[in-house]
VOGU-3710 file (C-alpha; in Angstrom, 3 decimals, decimal comma):
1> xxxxxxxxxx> -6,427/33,415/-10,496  -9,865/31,732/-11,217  -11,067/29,083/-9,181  -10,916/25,229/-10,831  -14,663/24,219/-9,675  -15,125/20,984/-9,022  -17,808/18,447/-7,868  -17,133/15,604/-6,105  -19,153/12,476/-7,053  -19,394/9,981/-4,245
11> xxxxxxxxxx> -21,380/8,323/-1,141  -20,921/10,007/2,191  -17,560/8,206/3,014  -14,342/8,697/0,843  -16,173/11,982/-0,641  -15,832/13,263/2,041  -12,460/12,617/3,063  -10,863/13,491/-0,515  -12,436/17,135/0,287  -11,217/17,029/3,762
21> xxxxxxxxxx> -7,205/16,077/3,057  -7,099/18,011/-0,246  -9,674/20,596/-1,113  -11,312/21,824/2,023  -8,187/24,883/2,823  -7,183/24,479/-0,772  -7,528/28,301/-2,603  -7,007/26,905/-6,171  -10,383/25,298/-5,917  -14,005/25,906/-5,058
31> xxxxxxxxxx> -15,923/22,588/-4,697  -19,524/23,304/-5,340  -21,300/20,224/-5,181  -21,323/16,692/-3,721  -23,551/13,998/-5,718  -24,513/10,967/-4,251  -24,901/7,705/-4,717  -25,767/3,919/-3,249  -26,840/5,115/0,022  -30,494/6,288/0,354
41> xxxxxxxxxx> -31,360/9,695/1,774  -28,011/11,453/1,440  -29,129/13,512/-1,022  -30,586/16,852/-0,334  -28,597/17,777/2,767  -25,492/19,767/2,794  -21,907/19,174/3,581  -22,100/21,541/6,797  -19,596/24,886/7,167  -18,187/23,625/10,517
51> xxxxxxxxxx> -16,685/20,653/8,974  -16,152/22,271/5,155  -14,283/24,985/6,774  -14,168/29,099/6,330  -13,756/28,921/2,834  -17,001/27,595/2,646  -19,043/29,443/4,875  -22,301/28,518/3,328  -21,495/24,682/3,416  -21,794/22,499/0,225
61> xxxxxxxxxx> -24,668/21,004/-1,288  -25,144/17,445/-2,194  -27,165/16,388/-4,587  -27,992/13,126/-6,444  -25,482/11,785/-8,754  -28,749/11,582/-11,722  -27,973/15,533/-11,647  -24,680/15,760/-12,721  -25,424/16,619/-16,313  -27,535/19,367/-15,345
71> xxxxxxxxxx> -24,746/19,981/-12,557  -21,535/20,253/-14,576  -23,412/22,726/-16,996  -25,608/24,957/-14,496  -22,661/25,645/-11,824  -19,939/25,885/-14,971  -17,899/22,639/-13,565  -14,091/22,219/-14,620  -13,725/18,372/-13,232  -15,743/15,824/-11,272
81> xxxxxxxxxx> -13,792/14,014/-8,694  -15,452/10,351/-8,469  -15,247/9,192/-4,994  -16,840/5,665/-4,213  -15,992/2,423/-4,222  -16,513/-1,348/-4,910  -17,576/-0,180/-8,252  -16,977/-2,049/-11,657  -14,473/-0,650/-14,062  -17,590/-0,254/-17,161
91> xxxxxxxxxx> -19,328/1,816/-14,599  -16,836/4,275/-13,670  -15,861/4,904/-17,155  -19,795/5,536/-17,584  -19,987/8,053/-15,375  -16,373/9,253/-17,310  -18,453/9,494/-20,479  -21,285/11,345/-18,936  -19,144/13,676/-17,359  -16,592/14,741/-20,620
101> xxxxxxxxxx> -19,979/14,569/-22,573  -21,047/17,137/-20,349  -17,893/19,357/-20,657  -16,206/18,721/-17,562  -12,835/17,305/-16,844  -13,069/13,870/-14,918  -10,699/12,154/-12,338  -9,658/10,126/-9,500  -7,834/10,769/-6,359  -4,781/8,704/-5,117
111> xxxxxxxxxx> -3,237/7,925/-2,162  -0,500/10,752/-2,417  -2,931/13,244/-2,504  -5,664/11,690/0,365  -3,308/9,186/2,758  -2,487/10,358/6,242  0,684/9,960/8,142  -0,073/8,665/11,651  2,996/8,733/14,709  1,475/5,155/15,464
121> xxxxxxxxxx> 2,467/1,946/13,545  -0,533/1,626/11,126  -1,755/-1,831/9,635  -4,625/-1,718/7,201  -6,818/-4,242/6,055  -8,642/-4,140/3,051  -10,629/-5,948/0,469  -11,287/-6,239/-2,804  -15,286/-6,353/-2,707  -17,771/-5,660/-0,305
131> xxxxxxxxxx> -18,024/-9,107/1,427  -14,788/-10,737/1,152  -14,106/-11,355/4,771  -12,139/-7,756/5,405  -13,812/-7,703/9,010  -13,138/-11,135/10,159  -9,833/-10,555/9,016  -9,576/-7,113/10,939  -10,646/-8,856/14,184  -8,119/-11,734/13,929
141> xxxxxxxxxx> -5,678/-9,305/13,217  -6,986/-7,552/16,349  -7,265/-10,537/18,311  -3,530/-11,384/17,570  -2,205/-7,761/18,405  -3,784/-7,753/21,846  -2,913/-11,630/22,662  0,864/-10,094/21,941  -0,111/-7,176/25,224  -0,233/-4,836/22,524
151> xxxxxxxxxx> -3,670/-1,745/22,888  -4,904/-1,536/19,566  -7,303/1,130/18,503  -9,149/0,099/15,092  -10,568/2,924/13,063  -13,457/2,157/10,797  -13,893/3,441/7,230  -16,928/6,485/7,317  -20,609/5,826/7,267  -21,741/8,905/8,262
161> xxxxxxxxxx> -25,390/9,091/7,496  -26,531/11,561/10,359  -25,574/14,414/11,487  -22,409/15,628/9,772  -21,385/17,909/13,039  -21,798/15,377/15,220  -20,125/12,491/14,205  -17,076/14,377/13,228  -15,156/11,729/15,794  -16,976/9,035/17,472
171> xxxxxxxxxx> -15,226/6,538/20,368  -17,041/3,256/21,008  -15,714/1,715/24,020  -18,638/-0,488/25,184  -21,766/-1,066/23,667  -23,928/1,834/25,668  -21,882/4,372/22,833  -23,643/2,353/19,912  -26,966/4,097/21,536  -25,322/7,251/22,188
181> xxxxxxxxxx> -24,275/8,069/18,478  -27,239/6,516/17,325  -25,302/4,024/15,546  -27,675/2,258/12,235  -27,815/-1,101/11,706  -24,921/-1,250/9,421  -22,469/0,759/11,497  -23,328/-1,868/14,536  -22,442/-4,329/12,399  -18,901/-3,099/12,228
191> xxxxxxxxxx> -18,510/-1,352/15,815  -20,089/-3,490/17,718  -17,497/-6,660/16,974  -14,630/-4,598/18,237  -16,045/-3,708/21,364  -17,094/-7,142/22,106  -13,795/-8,081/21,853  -12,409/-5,341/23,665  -10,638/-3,144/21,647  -11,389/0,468/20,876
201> xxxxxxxxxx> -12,998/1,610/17,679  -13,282/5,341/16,270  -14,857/6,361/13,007  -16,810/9,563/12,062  -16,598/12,392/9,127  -12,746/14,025/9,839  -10,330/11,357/9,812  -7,306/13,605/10,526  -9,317/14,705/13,891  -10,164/11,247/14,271
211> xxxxxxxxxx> -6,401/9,885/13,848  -5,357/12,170/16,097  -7,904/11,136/18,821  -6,778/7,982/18,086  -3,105/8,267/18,578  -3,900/9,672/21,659  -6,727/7,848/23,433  -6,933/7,528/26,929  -6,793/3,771/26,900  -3,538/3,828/25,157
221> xxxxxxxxxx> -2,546/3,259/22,273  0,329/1,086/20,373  -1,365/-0,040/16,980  -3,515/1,978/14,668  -5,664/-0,700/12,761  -7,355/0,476/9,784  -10,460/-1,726/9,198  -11,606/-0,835/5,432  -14,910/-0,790/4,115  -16,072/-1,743/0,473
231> xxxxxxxxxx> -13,086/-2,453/-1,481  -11,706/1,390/-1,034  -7,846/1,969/-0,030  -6,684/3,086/3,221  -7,228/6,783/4,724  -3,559/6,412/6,497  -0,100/5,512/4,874  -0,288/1,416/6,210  2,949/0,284/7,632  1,822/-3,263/7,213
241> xxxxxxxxxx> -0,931/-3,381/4,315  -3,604/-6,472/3,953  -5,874/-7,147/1,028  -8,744/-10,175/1,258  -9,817/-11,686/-2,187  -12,990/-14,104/-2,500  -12,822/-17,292/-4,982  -16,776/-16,975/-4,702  -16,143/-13,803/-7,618  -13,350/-14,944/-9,534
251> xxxxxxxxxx> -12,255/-11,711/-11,637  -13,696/-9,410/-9,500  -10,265/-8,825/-8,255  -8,725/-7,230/-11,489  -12,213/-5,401/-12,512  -13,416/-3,328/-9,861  -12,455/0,064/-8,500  -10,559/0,287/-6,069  -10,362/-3,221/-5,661  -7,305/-3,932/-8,233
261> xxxxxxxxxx> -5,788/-0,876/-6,092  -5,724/-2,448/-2,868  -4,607/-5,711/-4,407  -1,384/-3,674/-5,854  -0,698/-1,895/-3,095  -0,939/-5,116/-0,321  1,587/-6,546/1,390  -0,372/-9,815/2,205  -2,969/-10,882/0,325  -5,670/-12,843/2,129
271> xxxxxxxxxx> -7,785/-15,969/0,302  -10,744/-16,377/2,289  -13,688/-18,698/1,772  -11,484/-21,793/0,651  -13,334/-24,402/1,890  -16,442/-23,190/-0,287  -15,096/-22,092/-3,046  -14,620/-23,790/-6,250  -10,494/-25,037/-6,903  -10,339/-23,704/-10,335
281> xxxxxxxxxx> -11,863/-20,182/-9,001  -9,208/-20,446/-6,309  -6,718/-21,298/-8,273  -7,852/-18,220/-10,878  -7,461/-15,775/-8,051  -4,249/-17,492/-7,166  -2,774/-16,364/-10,978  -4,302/-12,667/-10,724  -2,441/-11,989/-7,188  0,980/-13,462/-9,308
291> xxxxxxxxxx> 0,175/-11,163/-12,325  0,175/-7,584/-10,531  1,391/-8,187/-7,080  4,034/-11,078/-7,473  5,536/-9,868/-4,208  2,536/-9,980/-2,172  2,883/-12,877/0,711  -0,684/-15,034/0,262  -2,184/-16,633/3,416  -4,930/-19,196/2,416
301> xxxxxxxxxx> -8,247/-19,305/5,173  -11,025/-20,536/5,701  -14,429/-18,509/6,892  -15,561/-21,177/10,102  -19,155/-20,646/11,013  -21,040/-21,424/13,607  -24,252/-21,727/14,779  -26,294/-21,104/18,265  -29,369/-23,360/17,112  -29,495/-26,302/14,558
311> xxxxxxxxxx> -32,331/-27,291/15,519  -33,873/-24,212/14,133  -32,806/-25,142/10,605  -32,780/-28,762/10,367  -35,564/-29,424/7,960  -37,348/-26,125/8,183  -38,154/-23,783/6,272  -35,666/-20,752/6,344  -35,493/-17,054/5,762  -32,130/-15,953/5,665
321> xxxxxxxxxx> -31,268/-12,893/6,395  -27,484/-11,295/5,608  -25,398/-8,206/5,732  -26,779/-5,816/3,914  -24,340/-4,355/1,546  -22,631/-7,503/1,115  -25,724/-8,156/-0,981  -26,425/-4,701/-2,665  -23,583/-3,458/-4,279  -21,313/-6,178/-3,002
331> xxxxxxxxxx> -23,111/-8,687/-5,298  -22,972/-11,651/-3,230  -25,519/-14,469/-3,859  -23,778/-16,756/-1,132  -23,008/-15,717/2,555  -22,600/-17,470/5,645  -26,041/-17,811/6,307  -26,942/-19,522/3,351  -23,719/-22,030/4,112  -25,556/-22,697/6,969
341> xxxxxxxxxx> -28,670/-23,667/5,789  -27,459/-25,798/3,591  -24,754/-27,671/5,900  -27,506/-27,425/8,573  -29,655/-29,481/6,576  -32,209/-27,070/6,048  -35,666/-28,323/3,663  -36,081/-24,754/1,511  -34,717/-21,622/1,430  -37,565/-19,371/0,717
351> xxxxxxxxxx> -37,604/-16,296/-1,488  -38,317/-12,757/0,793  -39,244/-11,322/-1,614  -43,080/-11,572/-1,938  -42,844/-10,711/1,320  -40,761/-7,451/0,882  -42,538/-4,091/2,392  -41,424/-0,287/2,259  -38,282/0,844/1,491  -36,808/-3,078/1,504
361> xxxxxxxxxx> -38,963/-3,698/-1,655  -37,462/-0,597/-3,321  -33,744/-2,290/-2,599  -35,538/-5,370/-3,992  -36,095/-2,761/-7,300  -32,628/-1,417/-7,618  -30,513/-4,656/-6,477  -32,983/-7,185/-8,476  -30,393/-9,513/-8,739  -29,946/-10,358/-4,522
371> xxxxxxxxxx> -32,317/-14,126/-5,052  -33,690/-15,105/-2,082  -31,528/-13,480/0,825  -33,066/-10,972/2,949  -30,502/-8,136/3,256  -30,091/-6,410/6,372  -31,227/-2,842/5,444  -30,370/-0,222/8,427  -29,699/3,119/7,117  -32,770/4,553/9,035
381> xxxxxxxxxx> -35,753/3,851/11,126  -37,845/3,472/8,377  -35,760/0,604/6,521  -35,471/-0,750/10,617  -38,865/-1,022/10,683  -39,544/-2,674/7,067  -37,199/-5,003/7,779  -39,029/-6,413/11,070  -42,003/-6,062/9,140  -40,957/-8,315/6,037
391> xxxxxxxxxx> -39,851/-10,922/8,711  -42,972/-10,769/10,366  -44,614/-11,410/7,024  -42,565/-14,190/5,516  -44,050/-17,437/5,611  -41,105/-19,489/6,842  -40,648/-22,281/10,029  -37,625/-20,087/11,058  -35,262/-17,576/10,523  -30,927/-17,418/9,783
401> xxxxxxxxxx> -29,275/-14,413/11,002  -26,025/-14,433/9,381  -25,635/-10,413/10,384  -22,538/-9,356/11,962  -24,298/-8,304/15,104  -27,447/-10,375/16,951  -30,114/-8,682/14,877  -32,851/-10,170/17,189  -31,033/-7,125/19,530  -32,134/-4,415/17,296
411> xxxxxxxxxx> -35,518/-5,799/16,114  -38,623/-7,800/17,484  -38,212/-11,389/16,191  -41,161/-13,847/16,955  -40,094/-16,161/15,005  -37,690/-18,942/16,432  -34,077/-18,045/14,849  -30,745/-18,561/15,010  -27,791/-16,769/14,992  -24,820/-17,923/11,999
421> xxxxxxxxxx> -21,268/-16,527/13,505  -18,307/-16,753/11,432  -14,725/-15,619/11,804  -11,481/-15,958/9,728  -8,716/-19,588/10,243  -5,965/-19,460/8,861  -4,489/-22,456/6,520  -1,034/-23,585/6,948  1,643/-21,211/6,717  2,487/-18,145/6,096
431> xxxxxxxxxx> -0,455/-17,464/8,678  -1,058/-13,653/10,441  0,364/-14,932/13,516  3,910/-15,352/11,310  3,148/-11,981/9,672  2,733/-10,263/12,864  5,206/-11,263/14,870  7,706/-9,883/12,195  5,641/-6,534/12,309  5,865/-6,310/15,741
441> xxxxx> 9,903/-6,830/15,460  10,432/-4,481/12,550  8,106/-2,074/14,065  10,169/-1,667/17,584  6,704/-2,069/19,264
//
């Protein structure tokens, strides 16, 4: 029987994984392409045979997503698998259009097809943008878990924009393994929170080797803790599944994929940011939970920052400087940093981007619509280095770094700064702590 050939359109994360779980041993199909998209330098490089497996012992190719056209007619595609996430619903049916225009069938995986069965109790949190508080949320949850005796291993959703081979499964255990796997700025941001606290963390390209690490690390292991990234679904079947919303985008919620997903499919449904939202945004992502997830148990919270230095805003000029995708294709004009500023007393916000150099102007280009946040660009040395170098160049009395990790770690800062640190309170009740503790009984753990 001819092969269906197929090309999977995505961004070095969930691509991957929908090849890995249902194509990769699969004889009915020959995937012949990945395209990519949102993350820089991706394209051009292959989807290595030790990871695609022997019936691909060439590897794949992955191009840029601007190719498909050409794609779908010069390799004779049947369907295009779309793959990313935290992407609005007019732009996946775009890329629909392009793709039937172009002859080829077009679709989108599920969790039956691409969700993993773990031995462990699993609890997943996810989000429905970039930005919405999904981390903060997946440390409390951690925090919780481990307060209760129980060793909780978090697994991270992929960034893996090195080498393929070897970051098929990566352990971070203390903050020397950040260096070893020559972690970017970006995947600090999420690893290095975790480790601080004292928990485990695995993430990587195979997430069935990596579950199975997991499951069986030599720390222990009672709790596998999914922490999601972008607004995708889980990689394992959740036992206990947690969505976080954000009044700052009102809508968002019911009109980006796989956002709505992860709304439907949670358990509890987290509303973060209250205390800076607007009531009638609240109260609108209060009626979309009702509408398509009446069952859903809602825990109101609150996003508490802090900050190492007000004196180093208090009527100066700031740059701020946030997490990076949370700006990009996350969308967000207001993150904790610029909270801080403002509650901080702060005399101007200034704009980066006159200041911009190198490949953070070019994000500047594609994501015109970021205002005047600085966004924490990591992928590579190159964007590393622009990013001290903007810094360097912006005229400003200080600077706000609202990143996840202590960017003055990674890069030179002579400027006086401050770090903004914020983590997830819960409101009243039902709270995680509630939510938990009936986990932990149903669960037997």
């Amino acid at each position: 029987m001819k092969k269906r050939k197929i090309i999977i359109i995505g961004a070095a994360g969930r691509d991957f994984h929908n090849f890995n779980t249902y194509y990769r041993n699969n004889q009915a199909y020959e995937v012949v392409a990945f395209t990519a998209a949102q993350i820089p330098d991706i394209a051009g490089r292959k989807y290595p045979q030790a990871l695609a497996g022997e019936l691909y012992p060439h590897g794949i190719p992955i191009y840029l997503q601007e190719d498909l056209p050409k794609l779908i007619k010069d390799l004779d595609v049947d369907e295009c698998v779309f793959s990313y996430s935290d992407t609005p619903y007019n732009t996946v049916m775009a890329v629909s259009a392009l793709v039937n225009a172009a002859g080829a069938d077009f679709s989108l995986m599920g969790p039956k097809s691409t969700m993993i069965k773990s031995v462990k109790p699993v609890i997943a949190v996810c989000a429905v943008r970039t930005g919405c508080g999904k981390s903060q949320t997946s440390r409390r949850v951690a925090e919780i878990l481990m307060a209760q005796g129980l060793r909780v291993i978090a697994i991270r959703h992929p960034m893996p924009y090195g080498d393929l081979v070897a970051q098929k499964v990566q352990r971070f255990a203390q903050i020397d393994d950040l260096v070893k796997h020559k972690c970017t700025i970006e995947e600090m941001e999420e690893y290095e929170p975790h480790i601080a606290r004292g928990n485990v963390i695995y993430a990587g390209v195979d997430y069935e080797a990596i579950l199975r690490a997991a499951e069986n690390d030599p720390d222990g292991c009672d709790v596998i803790l999914w922490d999601g990234g972008n607004n995708d679904f889980s990689f394992y079947q959740p036992d206990l599944m947690i969505t976080v919303v954000d009044p700052h985008r009102p809508g968002h919620e019911l009109s980006y994929y796989p956002g709505e997903v992860t709304l439907r499919l949670a358990d509890v449904v987290v509303i973060n940011k209250i205390d800076s939202a607007d009531y009638e945004c609240i109260q609108q992502v209060r009626t979309n939970i009702e509408k398509v997830n009446p069952g859903a148990k809602v825990v109101d919270a609150v996003s508490t920052i802090t900050v190492d230095k007000p004196e180093a805003i208090r009527n100066r000029r700031v740059l701020v400087v946030e997490d990076g995708p949370t700006l990009t294709h996350g969308e967000m004009k207001l993150g904790a940093g610029i909270v801080a500023a403002r509650r901080f007393g702060a005399a101007q916000i200034i704009d980066p981007r006159p200041y911009a150099v190198g490949k953070l102007a070019e994000t500047y280009s594609i994501y015109p619509n970021i205002g005047h946040l600085l966004p924490a660009m990591g992928y590579g040395e190159q964007q590393i280095a622009d990013l001290a170098a903007t810094i360097e160049c912006a005229q400003c009395d200080s600077v706000v770094i609202a990143t996840p990790i202590d960017l003055a770690r990674v890069i030179k800062i002579t400027k006086p700064h401050t770090r903004v640190e914020y983590a997830l309170q819960e409101i009243g009740h039902p709270d995680l702590e509630d939510i938990l503790k009936n986990f932990k009984l149903q669960t037997g753990i």
